[in-house]
C-alpha positions in Angstrom: -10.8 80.6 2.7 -7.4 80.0 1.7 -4.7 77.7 2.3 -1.1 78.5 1.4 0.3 74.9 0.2 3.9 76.8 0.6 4.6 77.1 -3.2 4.6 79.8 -5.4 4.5 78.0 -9.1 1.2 75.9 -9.9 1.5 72.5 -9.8 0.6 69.8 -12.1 -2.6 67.4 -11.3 -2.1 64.4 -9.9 -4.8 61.2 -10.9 -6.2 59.7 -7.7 -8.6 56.8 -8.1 -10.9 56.5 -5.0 -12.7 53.3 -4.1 -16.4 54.6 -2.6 -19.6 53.4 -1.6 -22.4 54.1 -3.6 -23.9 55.6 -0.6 -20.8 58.2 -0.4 -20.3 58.5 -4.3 -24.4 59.6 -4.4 -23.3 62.1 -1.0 -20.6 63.3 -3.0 -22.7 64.0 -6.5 -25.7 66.0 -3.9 -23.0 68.2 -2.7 -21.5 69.0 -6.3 -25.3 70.0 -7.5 -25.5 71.6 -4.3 -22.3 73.5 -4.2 -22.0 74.1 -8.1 -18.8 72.4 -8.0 -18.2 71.4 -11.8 -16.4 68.0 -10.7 -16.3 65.8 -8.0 -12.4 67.0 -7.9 -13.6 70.3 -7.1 -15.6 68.9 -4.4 -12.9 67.0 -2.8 -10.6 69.4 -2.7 -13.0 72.3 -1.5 -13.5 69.6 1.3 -9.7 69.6 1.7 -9.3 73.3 1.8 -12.3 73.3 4.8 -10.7 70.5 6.8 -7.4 72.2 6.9 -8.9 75.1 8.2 -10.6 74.1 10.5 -8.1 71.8 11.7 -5.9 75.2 12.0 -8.2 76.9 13.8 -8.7 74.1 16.4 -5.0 74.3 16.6 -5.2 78.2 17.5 -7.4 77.1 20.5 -10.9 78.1 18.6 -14.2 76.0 18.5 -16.5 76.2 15.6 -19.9 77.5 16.0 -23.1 77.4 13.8 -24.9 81.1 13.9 -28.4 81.4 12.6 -28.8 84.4 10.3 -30.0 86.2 13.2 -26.9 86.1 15.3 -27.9 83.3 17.8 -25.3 80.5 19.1 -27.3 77.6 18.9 -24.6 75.0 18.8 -21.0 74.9 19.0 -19.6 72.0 17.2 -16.1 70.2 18.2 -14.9 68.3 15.8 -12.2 65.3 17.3 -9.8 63.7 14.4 
């Protein structure tokens, strides 16, 4: 998956402070051991870089559907934002 952010130089981090429940902080952490993500910076912006897709392909006129291994729609999922 890539996103082109429209610039051709790197640029230079940007500190964000987030205020989280613990509930959403512990989510967060599962999906970095999960994922192998080695921050929680990683993880938000790998969740950033999804969204925009998917946004994008919405925008194309595309749903997104979950397929089992074994190619088998079993649910297409619409996501409204």
């Amino acid at each position: 998956m890539q996103t082109n952010t429209g610039s051709a130089a790197p640029q230079e981090p940007v500190r964000v402070q987030f205020e989280l429940t613990d509930d959403a902080l512990r989510r967060i952490e599962a999906i970095q051991r999960r994922s192998g993500a080695q921050s929680i910076a990683e993880v938000v912006r790998n969740a950033l870089q999804f969204h925009e897709w998917q946004i994008g392909v919405e925008d194309q006129g595309f749903n997104l559907a979950l397929v089992e291994r074994i190619p088998v729609v079993r649910a297409v999922v619409t996501f409204k934002f």
